[in-house]
Structures are given as C-alpha cells and as structure tokens.
C-alpha positions, 0 to 999 in steps of 0.5 A: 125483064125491067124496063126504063121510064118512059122518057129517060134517056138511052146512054148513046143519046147523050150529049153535051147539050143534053147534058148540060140543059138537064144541069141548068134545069137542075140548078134552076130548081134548086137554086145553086150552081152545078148540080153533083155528078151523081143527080145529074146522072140519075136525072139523065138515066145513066151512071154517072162515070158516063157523063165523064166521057163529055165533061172531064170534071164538075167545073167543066160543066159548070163553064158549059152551064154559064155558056148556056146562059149567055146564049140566051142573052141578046147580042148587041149589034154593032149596026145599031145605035149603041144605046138601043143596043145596050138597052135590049141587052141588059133587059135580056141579061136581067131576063136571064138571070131571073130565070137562072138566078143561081148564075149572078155570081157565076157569069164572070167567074169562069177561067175557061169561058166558052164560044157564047160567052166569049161571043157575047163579051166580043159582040158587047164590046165592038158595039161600044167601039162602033158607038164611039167608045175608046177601048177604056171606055168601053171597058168602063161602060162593061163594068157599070152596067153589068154591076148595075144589072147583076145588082139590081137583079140581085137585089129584085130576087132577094126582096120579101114579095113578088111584085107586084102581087105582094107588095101592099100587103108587106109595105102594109104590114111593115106600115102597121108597126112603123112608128111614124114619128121617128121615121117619117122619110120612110113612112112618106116613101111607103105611102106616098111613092110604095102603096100608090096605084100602078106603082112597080118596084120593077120600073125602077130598072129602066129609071136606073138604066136611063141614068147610066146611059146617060152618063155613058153618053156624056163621057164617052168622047172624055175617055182616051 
C-alpha cells in the first residue's frame, strides 16, 4: 500500500495558519502574490477543494497572506516617544518587505483587512496621536512614510547588485564605458561617493528616515 512522504501534512491537521504560512513561503520563492489553489494544495498534500473548507476563494487567502506579513511588523507603542516608535517600525516594515518582496504593492490593497492589519494601522496611529499629532496630521505622517518605505524598499529590490558585495564591480563596469567628459556629475558620484570604502547603498534609508522625521517633527503642532 502507498504511503505519503514524509513530512506532508494529513488532511485534518490543516488550518488556516497552516495554510496561509505554506502560501507565504510559496510566494516568497516565486516572487508573486498568492500562489493558485491547486500548488498551494500539492505543496500541503491534499486536494485542493479542501482548502476551501477554511478559505472561500483566492482573495480570501490572499487578505490572510497580507496579514501574516503585518504581524511581523513591530507595533509602535504609544508609551514611547513617537520618533523612536516610528523609527523601529519602519525598519521592521522595510525588514519585512525584503523578506516578502511580493507584498509592497499588496499591504494597502486589500478591502477585507484582518486583526493584524488593522492592529498594526491602529496601534500606527494612536502612537501619532500619543506624540502630539492632529488626526490629519497623523494621516499625513502615515502616508509620507509608508510611501517612503515602500519606495525605497522597492527601489533596493530591484537594484542590479547585492549590496554591498556587487556593488564595485557594476559601478565599475558602468565606470568603464562612461564617457566622463559628458557626464561628469555622475562619474563624481560613482568615484567619489559610490566606489569609497564602507560606502552602503543601504545607509541611504536611515539618512532618508531622519529628514522625514524631522519635518514631522517641524510640522506637527501646524497640522489642525
């Protein structure tokens, strides 16, 4: 009589965290959203009309994989002063997002969010107000610095090296073929800033992070 592998899962120990952690790691090795029902069913080891009995439909699982993500993110704490708190937060974000590059157009897209998500944006939110923020204030700093995160997370994926490793050899190789007369900005910026020793393209985030704080920090008591 055949057996199953080692390791698969048996129908009734399925759940949704189950279901929705083999998604995530699906997605995470493809690069894309919610894998189809069929390969997240054969990844678990069962058919797939089983995974209906948790999830009714794709986007339903696709608005659990989203929460799983923001649960990794570190909840600010209203207890604590909100710069710190935004700070440690949007580290965490950019953190989770490079592990789960898939979900940076994905995080505020859903229309049926669940507990973490909703969590996260409340517990965002009443530490803004704890720090002194208006109401539209803390919606104006929600919005610059997720679209600072997600943007600079973005724009870090999709570079042609893996910093720091790669880096001198394309700026090298982009270096060679440069003619240095016409671009001579760009020459300066790859030899004197890009090609310098200890230079990261990654210490660019905390540098944009500081400035955004501290035009919060400026406007904040302006914002009725």
């Amino acid at each position: 009589m055949a057996t199953e592998p080692a390791g698969t899962p048996r129908r009734n120990s399925l759940s949704k965290e189950i279901v929705l952690r083999t998604a995530v790691a699906l997605a995470d090795e493809a690069g894309t959203g919610a894998p189809s029902m069929r390969r997240l069913a054969d990844r678990l080891g069962v058919e797939a009309m089983s995974l209906y009995h948790h999830f009714r439909n794709k986007d339903a699982i696709l608005d659990g994989m989203v929460d799983v993500v923001f649960g990794e993110i570190e909840l600010p704490s209203d207890d604590v002063d909100w710069r710190i708190a935004m700070r440690r937060r949007a580290v965490s974000m950019r953190d989770a997002l490079t592990r789960h590059p898939w979900a940076i157009g994905l995080l505020d897209s859903r229309t049926n969010p669940g507990h973490a998500t909703l969590r996260h944006h409340n517990a965002v939110i009443g530490c803004l107000r704890s720090g002194g923020f208006s109401i539209t204030g803390a919606a104006h700093a929600l919005s610059v610095l997720d679209s600072y995160i997600y943007g600079f997370t973005l724009q870090e994926l999709s570079l042609p090296f893996k910093p720091p490793v790669d880096l001198e050899d394309v700026a090298g190789s982009i270096l060679e073929q440069l003619p240095r007369d016409e671009f001579p900005h760009l020459t300066e910026m790859i030899v004197d800033r890009a090609l310098k020793p200890g230079y990261a393209y990654t210490d660019e985030f905390d540098i944009g992070l500081d400035l955004i704080l501290d035009g919060l920090q400026q406007h904040r008591e302006s914002w009725l």
